[in-house]
N, C-alpha and C positions, 0 to 999 in steps of 0.2 A: 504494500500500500504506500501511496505516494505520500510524501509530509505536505506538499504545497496542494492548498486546501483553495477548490475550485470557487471561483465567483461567478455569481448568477447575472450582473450587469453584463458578462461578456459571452453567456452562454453557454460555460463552461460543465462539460459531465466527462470525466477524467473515465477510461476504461483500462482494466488492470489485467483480465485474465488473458495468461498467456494463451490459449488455445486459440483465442476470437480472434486476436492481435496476429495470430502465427495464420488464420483464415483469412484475415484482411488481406494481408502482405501476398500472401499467395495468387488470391484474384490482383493483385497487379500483372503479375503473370511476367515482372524483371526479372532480368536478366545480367551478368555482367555487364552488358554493353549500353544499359539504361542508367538514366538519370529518374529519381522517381524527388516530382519536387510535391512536400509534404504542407498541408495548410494546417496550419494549428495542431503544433505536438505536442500541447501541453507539457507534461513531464518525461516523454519522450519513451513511452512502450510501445506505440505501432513505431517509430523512428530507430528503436533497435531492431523489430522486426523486420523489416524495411533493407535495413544496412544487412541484414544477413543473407538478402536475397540480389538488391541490386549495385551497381557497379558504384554510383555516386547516391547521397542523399541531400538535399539542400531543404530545409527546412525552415519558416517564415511564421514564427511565433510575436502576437503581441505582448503578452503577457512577460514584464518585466520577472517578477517573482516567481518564477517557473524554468529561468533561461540556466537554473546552475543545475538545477536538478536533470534537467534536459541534455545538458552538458556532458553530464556525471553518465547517464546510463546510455549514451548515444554518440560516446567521441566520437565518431568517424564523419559522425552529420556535418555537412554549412551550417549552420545558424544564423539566419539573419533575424531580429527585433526590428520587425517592420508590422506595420498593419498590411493584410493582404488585398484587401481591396485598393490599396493604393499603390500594390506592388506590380512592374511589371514583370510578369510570372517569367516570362523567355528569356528575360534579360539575366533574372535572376538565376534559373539554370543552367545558361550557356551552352543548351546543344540545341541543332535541329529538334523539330518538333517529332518527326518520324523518330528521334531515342527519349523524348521526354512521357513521362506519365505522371501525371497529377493524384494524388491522394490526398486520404483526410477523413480524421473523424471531426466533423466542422459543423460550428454552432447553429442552433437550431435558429437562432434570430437573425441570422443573414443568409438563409438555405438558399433561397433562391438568387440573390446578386450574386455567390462565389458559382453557383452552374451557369449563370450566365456568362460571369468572365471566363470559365473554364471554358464553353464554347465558343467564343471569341477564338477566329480565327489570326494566326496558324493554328489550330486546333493539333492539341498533342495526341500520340499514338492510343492511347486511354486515359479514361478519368476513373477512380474509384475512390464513391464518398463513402460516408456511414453518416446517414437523415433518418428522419423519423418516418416508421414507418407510411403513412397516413402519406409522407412526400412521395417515397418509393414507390409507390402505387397510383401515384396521380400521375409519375412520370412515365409508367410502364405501361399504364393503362389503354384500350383500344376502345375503337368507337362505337359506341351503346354502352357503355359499361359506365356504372354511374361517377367515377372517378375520371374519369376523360373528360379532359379540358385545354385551356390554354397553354397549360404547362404543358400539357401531353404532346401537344402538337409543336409546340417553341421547341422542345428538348429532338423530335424526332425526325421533323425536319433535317437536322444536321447529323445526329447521330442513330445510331443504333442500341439499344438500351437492353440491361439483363437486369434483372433485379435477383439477386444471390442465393441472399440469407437473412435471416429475422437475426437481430439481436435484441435478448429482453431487458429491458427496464431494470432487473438488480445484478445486471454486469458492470452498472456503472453506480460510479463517485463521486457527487449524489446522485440516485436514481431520479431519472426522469419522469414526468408522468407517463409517456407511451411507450413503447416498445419502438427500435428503429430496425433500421435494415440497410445492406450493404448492396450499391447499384455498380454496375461497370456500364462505361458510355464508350463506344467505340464510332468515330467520324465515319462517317460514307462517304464512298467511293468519288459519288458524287451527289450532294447536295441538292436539295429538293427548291432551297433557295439561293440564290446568289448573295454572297455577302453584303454587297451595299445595297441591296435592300432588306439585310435583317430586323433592323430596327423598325421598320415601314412594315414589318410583314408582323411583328409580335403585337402592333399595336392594333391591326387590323382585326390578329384572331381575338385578341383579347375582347376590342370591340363585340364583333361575333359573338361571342360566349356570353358575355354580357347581355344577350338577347337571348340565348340558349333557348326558352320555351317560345319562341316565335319561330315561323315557317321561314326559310331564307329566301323567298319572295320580299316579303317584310322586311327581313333583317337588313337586304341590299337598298332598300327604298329609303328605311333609318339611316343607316350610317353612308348613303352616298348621295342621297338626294334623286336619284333616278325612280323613272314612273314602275308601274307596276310591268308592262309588256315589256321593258327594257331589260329590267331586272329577272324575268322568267324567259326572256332568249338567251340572255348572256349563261345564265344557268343551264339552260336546258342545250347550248350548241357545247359545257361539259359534259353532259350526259348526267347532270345533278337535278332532281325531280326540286320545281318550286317550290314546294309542300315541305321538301324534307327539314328535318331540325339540324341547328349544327352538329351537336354531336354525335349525326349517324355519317359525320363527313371524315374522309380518312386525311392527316397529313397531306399528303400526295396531288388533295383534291384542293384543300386549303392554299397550296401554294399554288396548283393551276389556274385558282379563281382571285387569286390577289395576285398572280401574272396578268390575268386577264384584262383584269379591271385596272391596273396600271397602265396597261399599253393601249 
């Protein structure tokens, strides 16, 4: 058990058993030849596990009062004391993205801005977080399933997603209230969106979703101002039925109809 005793301002739930830690590191799936750069290692148990599997480790902890202990059980780590949202993750690792792998048991209260700068391209070889459950599942989720949503569709867009393994709630230090789980995000080949209009495409489905129980007849009339026949040709020359709701629309079709309607 660690002595540097977690704070809840920063989201902090310390995990200590080596098995889970030895399962995390594993789904990185490094190598010698990897750089696996680490978000919040707090006192540094997946960051030993980690170093035992890949070639370098660079690790980006804010937490002043955690950096010796971290120190102590993880020589071989970089340590940078930076906040990681304001880190640039590439620079910080110093290799091509094709040898970098992102990890992290990373705090519940910025889940979603750290996948999103994760996905910011160059996108590394893999991402493997540990989120709470509840996230894991919104991320993995497919269309009709009541956990599909904007996150579902922003995440799979660019990547390819597994969702692992449950970890429960009294593996960690303090126990959480939910149970979380370990995801691996692997980038596609090729992209469902072009880069620069990532940000133009999340804001869209979000929009979207945000009308979820309305017909996407509707939904295109709300968020673009277009009439009613305009909005059910444009739909229907995808082969997406007016009527339908968003989320019986897959990825794939989200990004053909936010092609569309841009061009």
């Amino acid at each position: 058990m660690s002595g540097s005793r977690p704070k809840r301002r920063l989201g902090q739930h310390f995990l200590f058993d080596p098995r889970i830690l030895a399962r995390i590191a594993d789904a990185t799936l490094a190598g010698p030849a990897d750089t696996v750069l680490e978000i919040g290692p707090g006192p540094g148990g997946l960051t030993a596990a980690l170093l035992a599997r890949a070639g370098r480790v660079v690790a980006i902890e804010k937490d002043p009062d955690v950096l010796s202990e971290l120190k102590r059980r993880a020589p071989g780590a970089i340590v940078l004391e930076a906040d990681a949202l304001d880190t640039d993750w590439h620079a910080a690792a110093g290799v091509p993205p094709e040898r970098l792998i992102v990890a992290g048991n990373i705090p519940y209260n910025i889940t979603s801005p750290l996948i999103d700068k994760a996905l910011e391209a160059p996108l590394p070889s893999r991402v493997v977080f540990l989120v709470q459950k509840e996230v894991a599942e919104r991320i993995a989720s497919g269309p009709g399933s009541p956990e599909y949503g904007a996150l579902s569709v922003g995440v799979q867009a660019v990547a390819s997603v597994e969702r692992l393994f449950t970890v429960p709630a009294g593996a960690f230090a303090p126990p959480p209230k939910v149970d979380s789980a370990v995801i691996r995000l692997a980038p596609l080949a090729e992209p469902l969106v072009q880069e620069a209009r990532r940000p133009d495409f999340r804001r869209f489905v979000v929009g979207v979703f945000g009308l979820r129980r309305k017909q996407l007849q509707r939904v295109l009339r709300e968020l673009t101002g277009r009439g009613a026949a305009e909005s059910a040709r444009i739909l229907e020359g995808l082969g997406i039925a007016p009527s339908a709701r968003p989320e019986t629309l897959a990825p794939r079709q989200f990004a053909a109809l936010h092609e569309r309607l841009a061009d």
